[in-house]
N, C-alpha and C positions, 0 to 999 in steps of 0.2 A: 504493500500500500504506500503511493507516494504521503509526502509530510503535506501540511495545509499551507507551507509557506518557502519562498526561495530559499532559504535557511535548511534545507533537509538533511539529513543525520549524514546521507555520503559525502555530502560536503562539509560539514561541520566538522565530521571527524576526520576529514583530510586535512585541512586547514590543523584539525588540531596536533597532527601527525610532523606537517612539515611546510617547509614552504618551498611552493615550487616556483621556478623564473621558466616561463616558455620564452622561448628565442621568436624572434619573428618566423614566420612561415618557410621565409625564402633559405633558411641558413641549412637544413638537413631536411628529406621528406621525413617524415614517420613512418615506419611500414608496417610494423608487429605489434601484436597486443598484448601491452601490459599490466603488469600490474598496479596500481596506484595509492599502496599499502604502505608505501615507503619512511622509511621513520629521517634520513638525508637530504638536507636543504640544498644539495650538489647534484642532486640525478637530475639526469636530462633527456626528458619522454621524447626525442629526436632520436637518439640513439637505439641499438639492437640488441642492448644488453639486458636482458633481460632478470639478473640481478641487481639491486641496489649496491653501491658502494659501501664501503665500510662506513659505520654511523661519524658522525662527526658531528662537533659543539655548535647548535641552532645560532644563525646570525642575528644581529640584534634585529629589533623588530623597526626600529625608526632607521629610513636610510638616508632622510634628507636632512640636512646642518640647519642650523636651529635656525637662519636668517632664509629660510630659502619654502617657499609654495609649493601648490603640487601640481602648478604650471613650472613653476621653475625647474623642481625635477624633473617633468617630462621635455621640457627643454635639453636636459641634461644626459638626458637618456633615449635620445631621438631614436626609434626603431632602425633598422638595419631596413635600405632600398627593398620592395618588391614590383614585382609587375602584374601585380591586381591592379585592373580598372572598369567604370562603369562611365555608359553615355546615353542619351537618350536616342530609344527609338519610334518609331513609328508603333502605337500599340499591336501586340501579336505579330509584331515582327522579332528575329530573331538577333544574337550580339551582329552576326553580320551584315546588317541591314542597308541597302546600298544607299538610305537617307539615315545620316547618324548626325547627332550633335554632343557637342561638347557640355559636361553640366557647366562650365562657364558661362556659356551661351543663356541669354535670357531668349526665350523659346520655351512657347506651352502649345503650342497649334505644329502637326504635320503642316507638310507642303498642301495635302488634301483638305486641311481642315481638321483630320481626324488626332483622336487623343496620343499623345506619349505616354511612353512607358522609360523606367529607366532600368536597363541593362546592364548585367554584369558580365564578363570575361568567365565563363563558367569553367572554360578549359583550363584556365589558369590555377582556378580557384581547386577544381577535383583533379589538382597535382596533390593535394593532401586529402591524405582519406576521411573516411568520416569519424573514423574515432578520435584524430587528431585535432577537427573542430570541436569535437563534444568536450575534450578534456581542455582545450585552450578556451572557450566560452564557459565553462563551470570554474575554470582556475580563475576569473574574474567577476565571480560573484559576492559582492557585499564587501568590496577593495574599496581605498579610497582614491589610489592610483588613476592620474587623470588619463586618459577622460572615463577610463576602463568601468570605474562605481557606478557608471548609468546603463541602465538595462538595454538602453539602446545602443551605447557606444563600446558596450562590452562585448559587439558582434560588427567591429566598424568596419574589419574586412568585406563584407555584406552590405554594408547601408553606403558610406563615401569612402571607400578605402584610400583616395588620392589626398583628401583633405589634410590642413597641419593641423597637428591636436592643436595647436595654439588659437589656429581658427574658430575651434569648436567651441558655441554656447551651450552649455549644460546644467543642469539643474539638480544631476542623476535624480534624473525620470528612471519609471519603468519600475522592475525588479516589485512590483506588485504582488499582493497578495493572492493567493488562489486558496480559495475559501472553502472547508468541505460542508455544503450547506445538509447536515445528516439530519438534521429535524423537519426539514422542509421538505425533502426528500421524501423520506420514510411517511411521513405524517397524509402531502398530497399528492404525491405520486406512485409510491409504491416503490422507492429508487433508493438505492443505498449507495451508488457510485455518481451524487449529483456534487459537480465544482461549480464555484463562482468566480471567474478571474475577474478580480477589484480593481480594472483600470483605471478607478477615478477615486482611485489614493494615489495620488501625482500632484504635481509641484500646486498644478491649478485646479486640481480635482476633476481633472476629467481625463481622457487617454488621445486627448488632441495634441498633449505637452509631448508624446514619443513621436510622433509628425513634424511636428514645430520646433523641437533642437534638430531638427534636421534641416530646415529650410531657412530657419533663420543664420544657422551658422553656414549653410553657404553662402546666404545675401552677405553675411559678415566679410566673407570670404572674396565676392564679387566686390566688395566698396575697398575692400585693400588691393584689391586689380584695378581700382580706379572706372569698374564699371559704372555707368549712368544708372546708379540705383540711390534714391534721396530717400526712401522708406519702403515702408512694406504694408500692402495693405490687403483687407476682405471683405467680403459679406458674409456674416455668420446669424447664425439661432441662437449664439451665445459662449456656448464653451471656444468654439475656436481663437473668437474675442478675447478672451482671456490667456488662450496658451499665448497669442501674437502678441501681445500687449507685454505681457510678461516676459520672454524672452526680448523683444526688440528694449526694453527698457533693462533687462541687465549687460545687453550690446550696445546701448547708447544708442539705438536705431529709431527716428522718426515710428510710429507707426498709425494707421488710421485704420477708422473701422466702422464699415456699414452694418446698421442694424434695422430690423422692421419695428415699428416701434407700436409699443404696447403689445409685442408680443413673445418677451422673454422675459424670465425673473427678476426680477428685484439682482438678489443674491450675485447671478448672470450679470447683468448690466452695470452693478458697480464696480466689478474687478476691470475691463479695459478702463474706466474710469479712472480706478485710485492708480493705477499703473502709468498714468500720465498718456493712453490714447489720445488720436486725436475721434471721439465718435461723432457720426453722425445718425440717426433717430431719420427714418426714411419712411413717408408714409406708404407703405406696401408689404405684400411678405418678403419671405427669402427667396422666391424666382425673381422678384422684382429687384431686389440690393444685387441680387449676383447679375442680374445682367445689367446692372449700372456698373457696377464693378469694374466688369471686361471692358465697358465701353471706356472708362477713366484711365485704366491700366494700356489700354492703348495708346493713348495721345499723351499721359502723363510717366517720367521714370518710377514710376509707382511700382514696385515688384508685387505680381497675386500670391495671396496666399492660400489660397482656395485650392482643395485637391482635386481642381483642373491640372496643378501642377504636380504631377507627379514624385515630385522630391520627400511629400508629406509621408506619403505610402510606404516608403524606406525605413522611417518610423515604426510606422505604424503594424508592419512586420514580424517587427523584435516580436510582437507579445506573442504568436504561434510559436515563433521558438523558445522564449521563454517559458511558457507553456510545459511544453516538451520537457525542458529542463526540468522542472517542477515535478514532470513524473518518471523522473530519472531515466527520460528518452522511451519512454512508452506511449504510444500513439492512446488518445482518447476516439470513441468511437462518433462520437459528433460533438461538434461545437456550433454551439447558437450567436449571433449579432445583429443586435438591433440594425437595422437600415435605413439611410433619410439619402443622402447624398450618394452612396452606395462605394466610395471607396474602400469603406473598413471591410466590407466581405471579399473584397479583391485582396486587399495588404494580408490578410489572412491564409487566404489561401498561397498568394505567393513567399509566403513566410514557410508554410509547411512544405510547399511545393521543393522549396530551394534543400530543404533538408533532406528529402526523399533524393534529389536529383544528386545531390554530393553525398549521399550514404551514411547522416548521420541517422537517420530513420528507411522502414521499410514499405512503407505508404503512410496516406493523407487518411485524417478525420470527414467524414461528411458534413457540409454545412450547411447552416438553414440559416435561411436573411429573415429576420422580423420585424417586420413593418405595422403603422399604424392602420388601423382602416382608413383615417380618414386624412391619409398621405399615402397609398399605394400602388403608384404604376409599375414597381417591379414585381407587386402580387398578380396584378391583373395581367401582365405580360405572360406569368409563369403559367396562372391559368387558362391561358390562352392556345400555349404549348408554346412559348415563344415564338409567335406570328404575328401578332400584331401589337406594336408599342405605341402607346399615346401617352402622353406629361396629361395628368390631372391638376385639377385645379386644388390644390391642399387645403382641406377645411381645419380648423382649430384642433390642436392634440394636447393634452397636458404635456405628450412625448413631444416638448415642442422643438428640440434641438431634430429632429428628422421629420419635419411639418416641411416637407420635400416635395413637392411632386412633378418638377423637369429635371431629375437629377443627372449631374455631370456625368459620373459614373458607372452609367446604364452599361454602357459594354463590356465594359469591367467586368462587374457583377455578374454579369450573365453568363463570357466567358470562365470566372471560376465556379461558378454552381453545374452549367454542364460538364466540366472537364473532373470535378468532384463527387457526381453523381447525387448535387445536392439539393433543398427544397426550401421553397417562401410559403410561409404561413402569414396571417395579419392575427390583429388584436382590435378591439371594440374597445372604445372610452373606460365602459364598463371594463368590461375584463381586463383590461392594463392595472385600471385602477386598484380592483379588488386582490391582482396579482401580489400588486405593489404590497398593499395591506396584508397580506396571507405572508410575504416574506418577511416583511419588519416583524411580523408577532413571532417567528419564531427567531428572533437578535440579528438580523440584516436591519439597512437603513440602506433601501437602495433610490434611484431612481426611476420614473417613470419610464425612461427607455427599455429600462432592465425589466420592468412589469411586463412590454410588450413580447422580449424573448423569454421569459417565464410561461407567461399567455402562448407561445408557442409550443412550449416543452408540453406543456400541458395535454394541447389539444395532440399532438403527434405520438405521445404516449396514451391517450385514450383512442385512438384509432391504433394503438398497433405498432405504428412506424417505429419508435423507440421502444425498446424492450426494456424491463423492470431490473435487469442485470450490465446496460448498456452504459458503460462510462463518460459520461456526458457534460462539458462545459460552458456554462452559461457565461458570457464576456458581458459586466458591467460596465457601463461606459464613463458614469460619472456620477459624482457624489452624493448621495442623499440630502445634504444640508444644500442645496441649490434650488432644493425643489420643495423647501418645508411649507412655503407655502398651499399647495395642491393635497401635501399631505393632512396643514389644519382643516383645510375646505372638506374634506372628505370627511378626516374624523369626529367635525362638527356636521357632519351632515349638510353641507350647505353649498351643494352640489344638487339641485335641483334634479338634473336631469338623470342622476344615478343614483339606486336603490342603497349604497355604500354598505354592502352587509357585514360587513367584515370592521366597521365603525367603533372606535372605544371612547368616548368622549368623557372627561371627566366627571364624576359625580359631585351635585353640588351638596352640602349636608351643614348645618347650623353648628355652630362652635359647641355644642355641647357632650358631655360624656354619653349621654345614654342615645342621642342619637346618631356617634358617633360607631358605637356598640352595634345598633341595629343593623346600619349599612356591611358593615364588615360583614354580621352573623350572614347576614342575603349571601354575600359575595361567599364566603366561603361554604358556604352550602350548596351553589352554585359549582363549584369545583369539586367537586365528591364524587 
């Protein structure tokens, strides 16, 4: 049984074992399988020996001089040259694609029109086996070693392998929680192998901050090339507002940001605020800011940050493998995520995708997009058999961060759910809601999003599709406290349009001893 958290015992006890230094990639391949028992801070999982050395006195644990960062030490410590690299191509085209661009290059649109993707050098990369990524991604988990501590840059070979760590804005994001939710499980579905990966225990509470240290430290990157980039901007539902705001404000980076107004939280709408955005409050939804967006970001050096541009998805990646890591590289038999823009079920799949392809795993999880009703053209498309796609007009969702309904992503998405053998479900106001409500009672405090792929587990385990023994991870996308609002409206009742059955509202009861007595006596005879 994997552990409930990145911290799991085969790591823990390695770490307590020894401390290993991997060399960069390019310095010996790895060929044989070790073991990683070793009690010597000198073995070197490069080599073919299969014995540790003779033990020797553990090096101090502090290696950088008292005056010195841990920029500085990676300054100091600069990897050793490899020839990993990634550029962008035409989506579903291959690394050799006879239209490629550089990620220097500001470029979000093909020559056609159609979306990018970014490409890695796979040949380069499956020079190393797969057990040699598995041990060099698990040797930097829970380090402070820059930029290595972030769950995302602790796989940088994979996300910008070209970038200088010095470049890189990081927050160490990621390395989230995966939750074993065993009461909610057992209680409403019948399920004893249910996880929750807690993406939105991140810098900004939400798992747009594993996307956004990735774009933001290349625009870093592009303003020390003297590229025409004066800021960085988007249209967001809210969280994305906040991871841009937050990173471009510990880069010193302009940033702006379109919002639909009156249609995000409180909670949502004051972090690009206190971070010093520049917002603007737009009256429309989020098809309407996104396509002001593109239009501005044209005629202005404005860099999008909208995952139109592919750069985000690099991020947004890490958590399938992380995942993985989590279950000490044991595939889960599906993984659920919310959908609104529909990148996150693409970064997903090619997250696990990549792992399969370089042999740290031996297939992919199945996965299911969950979308709101009442924003779902990637449900209606599915049920359609993928024939006919229309953009709906998105009606109001508490799930308001995916109140989507032209989203960028549509090819994406679609391309990894067929190539996965995977499936879209939606969710009803109602049922998101009560979702939501049924998880918090048993110790979650999740999100509306996460009520909608809950609401999906649901309905896919009462028809069948997921079996009661089927290892199964629900992706949380962001934090419960963003959305306490939707949560008082419901637990007061004061949601009109839904029956709230699942409601705990406070009892009101008079300062007195005997009538305080009586309420109890109810209450706990009530639970008998």
């Amino acid at each position: 049984m994997a552990s409930s958290s990145v911290f799991h015992p085969s790591l823990s006890s390695l770490a307590a074992k020894r401390t290993v230094s991997y060399p960069n990639p390019t310095t010996k391949r790895h060929t044989s399988s070790l073991s990683v028992t070793c009690t010597s801070s000198t073995f070197d999982p490069t080599t073919n020996n299969s014995s540790p050395p003779a033990q020797q006195p553990p090096p101090p644990i502090r290696t950088r001089a008292a005056d010195e960062n841990i920029r500085d030490e990676a300054r100091r410590h600069r990897p050793t040259p490899h020839n990993f690299s990634a550029k962008y191509v035409p989506f579903n085209s291959g690394f050799a694609s006879p239209e490629s661009y550089s990620l220097d290059e500001i470029v979000y649109r093909s020559r056609s029109g159609g979306l990018l993707d970014v490409q890695h050098d796979m040949e380069a990369l499956a020079k190393f086996d797969g057990a040699y990524w598995r041990r060099l991604f698990d040797s930097r988990v829970g380090r402070t070693t820059w930029p290595y501590g972030s769950g995302v840059w602790s796989k940088k070979e994979w996300v910008l392998p070209e970038i200088d760590d010095d470049d890189i804005v990081s927050a160490f994001e990621g390395n989230s929680n995966l939750f074993w939710a065993e009461r909610f499980g057992k209680q409403f579905l019948g399920m004893n192998d249910l996880w929750v990966k807690h993406c939105g225990i991140s810098h900004t509470g939400s798992f747009k901050d594993l996307g956004m240290t990735v774009l933001i430290s290349q625009v870093n990157r592009l303003r020390k090339l003297k590229r025409p980039v004066v800021g960085v901007g988007c249209a967001s539902t809210g969280d994305t507002s906040a991871a841009l705001s937050a990173y471009c404000a510990s880069a010193g980076i302009p940033s702006i940001v379109f919002l639909p107004a009156n249609k995000i939280s409180m909670a949502q709408l004051v972090q690009p605020i206190a971070n010093g955005a520049f917002v603007l409050s737009i009256d429309t939804d989020f098809d309407g800011c996104m396509k002001l967006i593109r239009e501005v970001t044209a005629e202005l050096p404005i860099y999008l940050a909208n995952s139109l541009n592919s750069l985000r998805l690099e991020g947004q990646k890490t958590a399938a493998i992380e995942i993985l890591q989590q279950f000490d590289w044991e595939v889960p038999d599906w993984v659920i995520v919310p959908g609104g823009n529909l990148g996150n079920i693409y970064a997903f799949y090619k997250g696990f995708k990549m792992c399969q392809e370089l042999g740290l795993v031996d297939r992919i999880p199945r996965l299911v997009c969950a979308q709101a009703a009442n924003a779902n053209p990637l449900y209606l498309y599915y049920k359609s058999g993928w024939k006919d796609f229309k953009p709906v007009r998105a009606n109001t969702t508490f799930a308001s961060a995916i109140q989507i309904g032209d989203p960028v992503s549509i090819d994406r998405a679609v391309y990894a759910l067929r190539n996965c053998d995977g499936i879209v479900e939606e969710a009803t106001e109602e049922e998101l809601m009560d979702a939501m409500a049924q998880a918090d009672s048993t110790g979650m405090f999740i999100c509306p999003h996460t009520g909608v792929a809950l609401t999906a587990l649901n309905k896919l385990r009462k028809s069948g599709v997921i079996g009661a023994g089927d290892r199964t991870v629900v992706v949380s996308t962001a934090h419960g406290l963003k959305f306490t609002q939707s949560k008082i409206d419901y637990h007061s009742k004061a949601i009109p349009e839904l029956a709230c059955r699942f409601a705990n509202p406070p009892t009101e009861v008079k300062a007195e001893f005997g009538a305080v007595m009586d309420v109890l006596h109810e209450f706990l005879k009530s639970k008998k």
